[in-house]
C-alpha positions in Angstrom: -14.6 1.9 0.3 -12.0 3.8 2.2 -10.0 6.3 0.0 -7.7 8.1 2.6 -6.8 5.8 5.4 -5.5 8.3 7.3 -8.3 11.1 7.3 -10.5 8.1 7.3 -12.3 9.0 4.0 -15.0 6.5 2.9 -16.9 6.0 -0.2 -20.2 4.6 1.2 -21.2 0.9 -1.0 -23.9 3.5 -3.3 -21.5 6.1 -4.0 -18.6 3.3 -5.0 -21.1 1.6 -7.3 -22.2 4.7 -8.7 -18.6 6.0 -9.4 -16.8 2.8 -10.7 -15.3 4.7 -13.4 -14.2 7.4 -10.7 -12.8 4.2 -9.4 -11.1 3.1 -12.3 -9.3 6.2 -12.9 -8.0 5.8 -9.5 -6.9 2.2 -9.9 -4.9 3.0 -13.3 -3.1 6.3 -11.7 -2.3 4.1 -8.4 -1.0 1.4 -10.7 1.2 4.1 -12.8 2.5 5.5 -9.8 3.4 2.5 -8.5 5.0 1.4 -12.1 7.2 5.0 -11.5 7.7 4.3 -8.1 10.1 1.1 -9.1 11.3 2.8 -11.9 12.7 5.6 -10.2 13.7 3.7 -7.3 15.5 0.6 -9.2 17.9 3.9 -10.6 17.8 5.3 -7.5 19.6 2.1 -5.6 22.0 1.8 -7.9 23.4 5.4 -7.6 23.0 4.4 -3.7 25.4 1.7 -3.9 27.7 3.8 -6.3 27.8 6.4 -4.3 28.9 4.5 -0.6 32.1 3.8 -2.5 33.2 6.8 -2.6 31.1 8.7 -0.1 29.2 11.0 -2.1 26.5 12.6 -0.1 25.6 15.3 -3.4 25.7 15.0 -7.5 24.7 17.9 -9.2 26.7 16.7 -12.7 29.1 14.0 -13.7 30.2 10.8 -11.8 27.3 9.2 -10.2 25.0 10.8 -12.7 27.1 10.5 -16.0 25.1 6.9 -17.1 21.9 7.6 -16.0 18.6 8.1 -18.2 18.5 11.6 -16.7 15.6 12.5 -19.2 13.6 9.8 -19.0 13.9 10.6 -15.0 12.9 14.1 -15.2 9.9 12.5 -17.3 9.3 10.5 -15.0 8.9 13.3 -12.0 6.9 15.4 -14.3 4.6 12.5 -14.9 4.6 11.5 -11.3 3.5 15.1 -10.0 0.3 15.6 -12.5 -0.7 11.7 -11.8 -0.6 12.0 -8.5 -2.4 15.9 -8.2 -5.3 14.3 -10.4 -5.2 11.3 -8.0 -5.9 13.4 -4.7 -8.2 16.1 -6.9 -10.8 13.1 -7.8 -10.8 11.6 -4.2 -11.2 15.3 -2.5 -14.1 15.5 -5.2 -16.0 12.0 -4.4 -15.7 12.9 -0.9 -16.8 16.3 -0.8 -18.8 16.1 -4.3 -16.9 20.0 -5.0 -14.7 21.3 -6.6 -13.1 24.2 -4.8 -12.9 21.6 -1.3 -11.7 18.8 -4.0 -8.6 21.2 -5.0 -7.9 22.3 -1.2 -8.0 18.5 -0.5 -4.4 18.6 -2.5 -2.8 21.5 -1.6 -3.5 20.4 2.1 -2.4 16.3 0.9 0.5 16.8 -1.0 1.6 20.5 -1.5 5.2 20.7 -2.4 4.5 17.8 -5.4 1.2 20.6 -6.1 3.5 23.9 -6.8 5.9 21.5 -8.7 3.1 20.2 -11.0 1.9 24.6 -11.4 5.2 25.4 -12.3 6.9 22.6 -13.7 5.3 19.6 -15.0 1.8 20.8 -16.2 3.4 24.2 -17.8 7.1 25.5 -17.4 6.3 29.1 -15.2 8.1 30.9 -18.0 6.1 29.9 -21.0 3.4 30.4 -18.6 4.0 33.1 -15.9 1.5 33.7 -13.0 3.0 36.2 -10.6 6.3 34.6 -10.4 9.6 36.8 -10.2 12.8 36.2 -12.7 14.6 33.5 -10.6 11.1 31.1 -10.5 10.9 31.5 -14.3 14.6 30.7 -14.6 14.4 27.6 -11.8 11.2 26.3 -13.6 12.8 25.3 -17.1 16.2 23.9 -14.4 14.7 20.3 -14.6 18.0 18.6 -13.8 17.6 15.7 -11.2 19.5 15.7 -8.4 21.1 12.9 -6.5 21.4 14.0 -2.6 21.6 11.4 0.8 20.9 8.4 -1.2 17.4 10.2 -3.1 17.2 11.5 -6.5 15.5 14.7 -6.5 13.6 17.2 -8.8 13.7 21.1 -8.6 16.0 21.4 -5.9 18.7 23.5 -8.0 17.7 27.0 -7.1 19.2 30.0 -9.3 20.2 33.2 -7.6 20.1 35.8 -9.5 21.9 39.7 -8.9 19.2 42.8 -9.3 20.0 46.4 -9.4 19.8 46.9 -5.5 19.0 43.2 -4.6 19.9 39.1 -5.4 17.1 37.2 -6.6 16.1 34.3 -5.2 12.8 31.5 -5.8 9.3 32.1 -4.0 9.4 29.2 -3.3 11.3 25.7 -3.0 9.5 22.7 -5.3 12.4 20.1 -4.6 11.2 16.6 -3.7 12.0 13.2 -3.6 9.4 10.6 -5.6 10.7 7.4 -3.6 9.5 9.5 -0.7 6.9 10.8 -1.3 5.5 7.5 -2.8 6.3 5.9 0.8 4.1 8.5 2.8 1.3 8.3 -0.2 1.5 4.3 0.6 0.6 4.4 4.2 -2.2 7.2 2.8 -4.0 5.4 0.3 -2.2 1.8 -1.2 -1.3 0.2 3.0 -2.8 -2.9 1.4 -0.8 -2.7 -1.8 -0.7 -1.5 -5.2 -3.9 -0.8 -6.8 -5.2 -3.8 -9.8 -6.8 -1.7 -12.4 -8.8 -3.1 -15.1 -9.9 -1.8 -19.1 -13.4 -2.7 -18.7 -16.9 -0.2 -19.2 -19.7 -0.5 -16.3 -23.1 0.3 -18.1 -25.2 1.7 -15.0 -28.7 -0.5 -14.7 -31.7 1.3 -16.4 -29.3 3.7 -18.7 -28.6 3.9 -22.1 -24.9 5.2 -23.2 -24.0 5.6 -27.0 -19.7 5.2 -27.6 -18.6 6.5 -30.7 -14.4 5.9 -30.5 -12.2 8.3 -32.8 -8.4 7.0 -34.5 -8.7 8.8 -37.7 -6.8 11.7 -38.7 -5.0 11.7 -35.3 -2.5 14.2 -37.0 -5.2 16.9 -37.7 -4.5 19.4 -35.2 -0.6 19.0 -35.7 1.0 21.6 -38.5 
């Protein structure tokens, strides 16, 4: 089973059959990305043709941008980023069966959508600060989307800030396009199309697994 078509990454026939639930999880998060993929990009057309009328190259606020779900998009990049980190994590890990070589895997695969999922869509960087300066705390809770040359884009407003002797600026630019970077990830891991998941349990032969399955009191933990 070939995970990464172009590394050449291959599940050998044991390994798939022992992992079919690894394979599962990757079948539902290809499936949802995909799903997010035409979501974004049916928005993302219509602000194309929009735009050509009037030859708008940039939309920061207002005009192109003043109808559109801009909420449900941000959403939507947030929940694109962390789907698509675990996606690459969990391949790195059946290849390489580690941990620390599964999580190099991504930052080598897709690191631009990686720092955007540490400082934006799994935690905000200023709820959650890790070495970051004022203007990366500011930029992470900025989650505006952007509409520039016919993409819509995430984190690419970046503040500036003026210090006592010095501006502030970001560490570090997190912008990016999901239409693109769904493209490239296609000709990495879908070339023969989106992913069919399924909601079905694969008992392995000579093993015994006990379910239990929890929906009461779902509340408890909320005050």
């Amino acid at each position: 089973m070939i995970l990464d078509y172009i590394d050449n990454l291959e599940l050998s026939s044991d390994l798939a059959k022992e992992h079919y639930e690894s394979r599962m999880a990757l079948a539902r998060l290809g499936e949802g990305l995909f799903w997010l993929h035409r979501e974004v990009g049916k928005i993302e057309l219509q602000m194309r043709k929009e735009a050509v009328k009037d030859d708008v190259q940039l939309a920061i606020t207002g005009g192109i941008l003043d109808d559109k779900p801009i909420g449900l998009l941000s959403c939507m990049f947030q929940w694109y980023a962390i789907s698509a980190c675990n996606y690459a994590q969990l391949i790195g890990w059946l290849i390489t069966q580690d941990t620390n070589k599964a999580k190099k895997y991504v930052k080598e695969m897709i690191p631009r959508i990686l720092s955007y999922r540490n400082k934006i869509a799994a935690h905000y960087a200023i709820a959650e600060p890790r070495g970051d300066n004022e203007a990366d705390l500011i930029a992470s809770i900025m989650t505006q989307i952007v509409y520039a040359h016919g993409r819509l884009c995430a984190a690419s407003l970046l503040p500036i800030l003026d210090g006592d002797e010095k501006e502030i600026t970001v560490s570090k630019d997190y912008s990016w396009s999901l239409t693109l970077a769904h493209e490239r990830l296609t000709k990495r891991y879908w070339p023969n199309g989106e992913p069919k998941s399924f909601q079905s349990l694969k008992i392995p032969a000579g093993k015994t697994i006990k379910l239990t399955i929890s929906w009461s009191d779902l509340m408890g933990d909320i005050s």
